[in-house]
C-alpha positions as a printed NumPy array, in Angstrom:
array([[-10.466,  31.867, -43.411],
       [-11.683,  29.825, -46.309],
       [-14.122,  27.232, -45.965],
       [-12.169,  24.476, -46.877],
       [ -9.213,  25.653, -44.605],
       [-12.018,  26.253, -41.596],
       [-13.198,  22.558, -42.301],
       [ -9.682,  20.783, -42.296],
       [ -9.271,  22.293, -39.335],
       [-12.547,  21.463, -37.682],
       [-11.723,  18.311, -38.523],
       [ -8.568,  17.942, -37.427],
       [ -9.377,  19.659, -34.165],
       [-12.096,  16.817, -33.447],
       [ -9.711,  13.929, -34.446],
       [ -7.364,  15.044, -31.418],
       [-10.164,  15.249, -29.146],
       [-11.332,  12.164, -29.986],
       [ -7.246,  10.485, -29.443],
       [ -7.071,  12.079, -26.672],
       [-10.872,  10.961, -25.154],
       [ -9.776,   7.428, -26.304],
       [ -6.549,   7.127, -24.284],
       [ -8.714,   8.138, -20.993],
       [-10.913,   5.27 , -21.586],
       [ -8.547,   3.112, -22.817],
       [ -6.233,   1.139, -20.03 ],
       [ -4.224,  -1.57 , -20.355],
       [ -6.346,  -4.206, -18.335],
       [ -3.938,  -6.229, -16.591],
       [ -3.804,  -3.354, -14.686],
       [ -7.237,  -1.758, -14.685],
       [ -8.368,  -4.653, -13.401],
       [ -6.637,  -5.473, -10.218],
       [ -6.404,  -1.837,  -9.117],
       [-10.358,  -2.237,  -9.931],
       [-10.298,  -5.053,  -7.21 ],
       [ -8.29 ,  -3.171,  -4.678],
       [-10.357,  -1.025,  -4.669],
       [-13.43 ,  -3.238,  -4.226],
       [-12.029,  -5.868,  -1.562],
       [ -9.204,  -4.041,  -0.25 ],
       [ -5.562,  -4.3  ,   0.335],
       [ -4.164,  -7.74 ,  -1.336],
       [ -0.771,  -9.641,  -2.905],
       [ -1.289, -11.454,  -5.809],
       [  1.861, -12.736,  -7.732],
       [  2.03 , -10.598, -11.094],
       [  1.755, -14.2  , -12.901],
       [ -1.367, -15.392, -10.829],
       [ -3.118, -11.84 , -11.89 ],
       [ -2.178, -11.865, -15.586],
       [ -4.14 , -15.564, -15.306],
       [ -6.69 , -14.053, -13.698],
       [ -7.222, -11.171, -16.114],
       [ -6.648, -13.199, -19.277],
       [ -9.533, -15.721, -17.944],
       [-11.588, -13.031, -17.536],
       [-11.217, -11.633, -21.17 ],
       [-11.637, -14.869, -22.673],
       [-14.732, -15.245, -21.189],
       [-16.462, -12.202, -22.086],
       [-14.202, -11.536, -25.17 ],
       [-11.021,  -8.746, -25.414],
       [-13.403,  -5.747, -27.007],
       [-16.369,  -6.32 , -24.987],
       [-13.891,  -5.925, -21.436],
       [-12.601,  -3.233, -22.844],
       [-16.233,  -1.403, -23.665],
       [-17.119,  -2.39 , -20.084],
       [-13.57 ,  -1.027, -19.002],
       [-14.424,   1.875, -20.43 ],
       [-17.647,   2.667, -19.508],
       [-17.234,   1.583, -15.985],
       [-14.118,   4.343, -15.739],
       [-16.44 ,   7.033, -17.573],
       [-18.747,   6.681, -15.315],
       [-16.452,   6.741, -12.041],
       [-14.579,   9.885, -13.152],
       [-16.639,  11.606, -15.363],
       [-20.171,  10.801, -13.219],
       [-21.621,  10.094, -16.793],
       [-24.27 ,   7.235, -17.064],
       [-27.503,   6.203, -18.542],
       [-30.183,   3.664, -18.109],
       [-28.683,   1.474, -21.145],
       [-25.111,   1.687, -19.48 ],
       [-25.952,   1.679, -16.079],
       [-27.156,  -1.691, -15.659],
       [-24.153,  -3.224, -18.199],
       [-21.411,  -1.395, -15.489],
       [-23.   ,  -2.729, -12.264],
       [-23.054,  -6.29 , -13.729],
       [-19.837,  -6.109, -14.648],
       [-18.461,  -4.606, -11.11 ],
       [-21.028,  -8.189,  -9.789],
       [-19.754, -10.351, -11.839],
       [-15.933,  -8.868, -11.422],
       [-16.317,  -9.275,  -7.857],
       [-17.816, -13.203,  -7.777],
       [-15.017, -14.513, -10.255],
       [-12.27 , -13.403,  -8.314],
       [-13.532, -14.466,  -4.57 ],
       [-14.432, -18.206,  -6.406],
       [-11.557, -18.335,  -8.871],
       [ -8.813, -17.225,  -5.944],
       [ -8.059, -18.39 ,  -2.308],
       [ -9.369, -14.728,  -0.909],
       [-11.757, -16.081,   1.267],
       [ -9.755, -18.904,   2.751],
       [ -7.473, -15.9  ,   4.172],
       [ -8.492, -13.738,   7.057],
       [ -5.508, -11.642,   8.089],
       [ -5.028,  -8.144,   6.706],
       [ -2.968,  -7.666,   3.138],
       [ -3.64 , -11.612,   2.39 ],
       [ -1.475, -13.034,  -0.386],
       [ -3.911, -14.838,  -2.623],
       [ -3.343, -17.53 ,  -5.123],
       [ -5.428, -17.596,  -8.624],
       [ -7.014, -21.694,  -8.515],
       [ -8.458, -21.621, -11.897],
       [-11.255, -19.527, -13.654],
       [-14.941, -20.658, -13.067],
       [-13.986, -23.99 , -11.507],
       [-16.84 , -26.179, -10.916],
       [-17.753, -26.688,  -6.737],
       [-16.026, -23.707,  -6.172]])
């Protein structure tokens, strides 16, 4: 095999790695995000328009490429077990600070059966 051959090959090779690592990180997140919370509060109804406000809240306030680097990192280090002390910190913060938005920005609390439906109120609302 030449070398040129052996290189557009090598490259090639690592370009479809590197697709195929990117759609495994990559989710849309109006649905990583509530499966995210089902898993962290359990078993809830939210009406599909309610969650896409609460999702596009959410990437407004920390911007659409930053939730996705956090939405990738966080599932890299759930399925892959990877993490480091630079990451590590970023991924728990944003698991916190997932978790706090959506018990002040929705009526979760207010609800104490089992399966609650819950209603998004607004994102960050002051006295909440």
């Amino acid at each position: 095999m030449k070398r040129r051959t052996f290189m557009l090959a090598s490259t090639a090779a690592l370009g479809l790695v590197a697709l195929g690592a990117g759609a495994w990180v990559y989710e849309d997140r109006q649905v990583f995000i509530p499966e995210l919370l089902k898993k962290m509060v359990g078993n809830f109804r939210m009406d599909a328009e309610d969650e896409r406000k609460f999702v596009d809240a959410l990437a407004a306030q920390y911007g659409e490429e930053k939730l996705v680097a956090l939405m990738g990192l966080y599932k890299i280090r759930q399925q892959a077990g990877v993490g480091t002390p630079y990451t590590d910190p970023r991924v728990d913060k944003f698991e916190r600070g997932l978790l706090s938005d959506f018990m002040v920005s929705t009526d979760f609390l207010r609800h104490q059966k089992s399966n609650p439906k819950v209603t998004f109120l607004g994102y960050r609302l002051p006295c909440s």
